[in-house]
C-alpha positions in Angstrom: 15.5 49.0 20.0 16.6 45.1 19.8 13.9 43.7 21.5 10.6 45.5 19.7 12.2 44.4 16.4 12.6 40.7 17.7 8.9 41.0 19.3 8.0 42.2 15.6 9.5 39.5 14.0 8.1 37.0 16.2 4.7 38.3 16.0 4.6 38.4 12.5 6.3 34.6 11.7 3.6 33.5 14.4 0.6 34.9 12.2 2.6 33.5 9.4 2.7 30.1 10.9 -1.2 30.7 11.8 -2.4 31.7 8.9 -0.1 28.1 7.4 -1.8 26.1 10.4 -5.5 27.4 8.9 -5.1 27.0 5.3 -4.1 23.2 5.7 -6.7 22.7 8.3 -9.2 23.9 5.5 -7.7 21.9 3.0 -8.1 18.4 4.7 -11.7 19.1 5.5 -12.5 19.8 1.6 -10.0 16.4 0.4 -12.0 14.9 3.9 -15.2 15.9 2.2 -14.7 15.3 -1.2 -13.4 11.5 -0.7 -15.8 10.6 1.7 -19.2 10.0 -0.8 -16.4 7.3 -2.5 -15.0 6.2 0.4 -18.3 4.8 1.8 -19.5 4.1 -1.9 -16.3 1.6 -2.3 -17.3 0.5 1.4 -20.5 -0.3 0.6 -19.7 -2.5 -2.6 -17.3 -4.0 -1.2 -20.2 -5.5 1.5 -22.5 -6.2 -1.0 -19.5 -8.3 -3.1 -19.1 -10.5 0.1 -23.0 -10.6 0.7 -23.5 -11.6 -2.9 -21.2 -14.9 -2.5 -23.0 -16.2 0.6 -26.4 -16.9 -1.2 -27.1 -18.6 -4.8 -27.4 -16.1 -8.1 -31.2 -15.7 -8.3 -32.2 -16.9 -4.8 -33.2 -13.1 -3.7 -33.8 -9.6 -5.9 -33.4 -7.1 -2.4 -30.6 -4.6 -1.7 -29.3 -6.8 1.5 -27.7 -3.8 3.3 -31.2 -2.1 3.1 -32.8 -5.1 4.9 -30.7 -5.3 8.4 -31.3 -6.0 11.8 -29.7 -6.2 14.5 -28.9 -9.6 16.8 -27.7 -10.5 20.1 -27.0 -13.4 21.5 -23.5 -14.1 22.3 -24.2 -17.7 23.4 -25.1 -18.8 19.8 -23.8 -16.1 17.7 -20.5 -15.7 20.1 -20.1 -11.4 19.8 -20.8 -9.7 23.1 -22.2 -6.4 21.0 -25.2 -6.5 19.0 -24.7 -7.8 15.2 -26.4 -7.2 11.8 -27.8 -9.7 9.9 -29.3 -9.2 6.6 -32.4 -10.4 5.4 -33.1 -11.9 1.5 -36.4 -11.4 -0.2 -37.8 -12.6 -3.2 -41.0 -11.0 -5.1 -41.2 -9.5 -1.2 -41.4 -12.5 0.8 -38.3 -13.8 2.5 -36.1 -16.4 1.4 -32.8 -16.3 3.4 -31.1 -14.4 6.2 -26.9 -13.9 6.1 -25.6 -14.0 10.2 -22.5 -12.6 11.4 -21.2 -14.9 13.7 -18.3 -15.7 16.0 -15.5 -18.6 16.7 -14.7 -17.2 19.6 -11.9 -20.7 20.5 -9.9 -20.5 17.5 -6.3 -21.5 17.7 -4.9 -17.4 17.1 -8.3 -15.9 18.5 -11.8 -15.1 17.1 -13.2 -16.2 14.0 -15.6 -14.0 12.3 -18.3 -15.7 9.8 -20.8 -14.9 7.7 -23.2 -17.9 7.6 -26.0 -17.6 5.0 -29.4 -20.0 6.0 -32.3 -20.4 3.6 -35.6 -20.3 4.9 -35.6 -24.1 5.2 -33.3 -24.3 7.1 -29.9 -25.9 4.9 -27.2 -23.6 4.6 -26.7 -21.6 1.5 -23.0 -20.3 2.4 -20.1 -19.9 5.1 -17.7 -17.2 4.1 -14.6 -16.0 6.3 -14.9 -12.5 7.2 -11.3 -12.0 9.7 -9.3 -14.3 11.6 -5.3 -14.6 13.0 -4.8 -18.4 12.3 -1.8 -20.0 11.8 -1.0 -19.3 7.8 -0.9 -22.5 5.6 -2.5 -24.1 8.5 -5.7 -22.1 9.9 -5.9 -20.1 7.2 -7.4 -22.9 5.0 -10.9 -22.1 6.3 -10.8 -19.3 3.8 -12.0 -20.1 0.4 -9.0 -18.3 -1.5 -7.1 -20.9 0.4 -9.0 -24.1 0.3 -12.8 -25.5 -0.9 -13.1 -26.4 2.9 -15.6 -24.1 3.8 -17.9 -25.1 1.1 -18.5 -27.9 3.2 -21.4 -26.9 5.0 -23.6 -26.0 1.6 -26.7 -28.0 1.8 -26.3 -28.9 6.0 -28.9 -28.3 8.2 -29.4 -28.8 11.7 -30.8 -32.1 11.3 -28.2 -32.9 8.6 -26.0 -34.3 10.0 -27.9 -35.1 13.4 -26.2 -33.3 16.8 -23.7 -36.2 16.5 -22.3 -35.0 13.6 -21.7 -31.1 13.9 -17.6 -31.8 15.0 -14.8 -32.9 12.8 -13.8 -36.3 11.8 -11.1 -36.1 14.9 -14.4 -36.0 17.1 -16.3 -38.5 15.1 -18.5 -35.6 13.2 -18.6 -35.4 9.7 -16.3 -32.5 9.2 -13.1 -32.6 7.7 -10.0 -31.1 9.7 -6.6 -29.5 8.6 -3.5 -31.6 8.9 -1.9 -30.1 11.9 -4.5 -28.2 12.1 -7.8 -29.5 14.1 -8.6 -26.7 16.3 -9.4 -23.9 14.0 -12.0 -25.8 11.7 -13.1 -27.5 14.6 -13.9 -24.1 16.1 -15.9 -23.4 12.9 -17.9 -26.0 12.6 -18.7 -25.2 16.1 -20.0 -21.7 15.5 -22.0 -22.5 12.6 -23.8 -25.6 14.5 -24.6 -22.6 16.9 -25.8 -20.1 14.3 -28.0 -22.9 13.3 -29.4 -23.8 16.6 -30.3 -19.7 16.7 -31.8 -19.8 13.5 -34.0 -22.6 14.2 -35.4 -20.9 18.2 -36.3 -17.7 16.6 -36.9 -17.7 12.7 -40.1 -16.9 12.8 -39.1 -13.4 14.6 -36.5 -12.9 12.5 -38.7 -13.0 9.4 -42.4 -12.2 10.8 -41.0 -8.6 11.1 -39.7 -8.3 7.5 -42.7 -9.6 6.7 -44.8 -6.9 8.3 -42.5 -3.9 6.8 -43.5 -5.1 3.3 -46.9 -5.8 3.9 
């Protein structure tokens, strides 16, 4: 008679556990559910918050996340996958495109940018998005650490001339880090690049915007 009371018990602290199992299964899907509009809500302003400090107040009056495409060239823009970039408009007409780019040479690994370019050509911005370098060396190509990056605002690719895209170190115009050469040479590296693609295929990367909006 042991063992059918033992089987019983068992059977029923199994359903019990079951029936536990269930219940919190449910209950992570609803949180999971309920957390998720906010989750890509805070995701998304959190994108347009870094977007908005690449290109001057007033410059475009487009949602930038509505008005991606996709790039790839990992030559010039240094990822191996396909990128977004995001394209500015103003009264309809484009004004500036925002690159994600990549230092793939920096001193603790890849550099990830965000390089803003007018439609003229001179660069609106440079912002940080992720890197490993060295902190209170490499890390002063972020602008919470240093005005370094602010550097580039107004350069073009003919400003300064081929020459000049490298740091001081290399006889460019770029200032580099104490200590600290290879990570903002890397930079200025990947931006020159990002230029170089701007300049071979701007009028694809607008001539389509154009056409959705005509």
């Amino acid at each position: 008679m042991a063992l059918p009371e033992i089987s019983r018990s068992m059977l029923k602290n199994s359903l019990v556990l079951g029936l536990f199992a269930i219940a919190t299964v449910g209950l992570v899907a609803v949180l999971q559910q309920a957390t998720a509009g906010r989750i890509a809500a805070s995701e998304r302003a959190a994108q347009v918050r870094a977007l908005s400090e690449i290109l001057p107040p007033g410059s475009y009056d487009n949602q930038l996340l509505d008005h991606s495409i996709q790039l790839h060239d990992p030559l010039l823009l240094g990822s191996k996958s396909p990128q977004p970039a995001y394209i500015a408009l103003k009264n309809g007409q484009p004004s500036a495109i925002i690159l994600r780019a990549t230092a793939p040479d920096g001193y603790s690994g890849a550099i990830r940018l965000l390089i803003g370019i007018q439609i003229d050509g001179r660069l609106a911005g440079v912002r940080v998005l992720n890197h490993r370098e060295t902190p209170g060396l490499g890390d002063k190509i972020e602008l919470a650490k240093s005005p370094w990056i602010q550097s580039f605002v107004g350069r073009s690719l003919q400003a300064p001339d081929e020459a000049g895209w490298a740091v001081k170190k290399d006889r460019g115009e770029f200032d580099q880090f104490a200590g600290a050469t290879i990570t903002p040479r890397a930079v200025v590296k990947a931006v020159h690049k990002a230029l170089q693609y701007f300049d071979a295929h701007k009028q694809q990367l607008f001539a389509a915007q154009v056409k959705s909006n005509g």
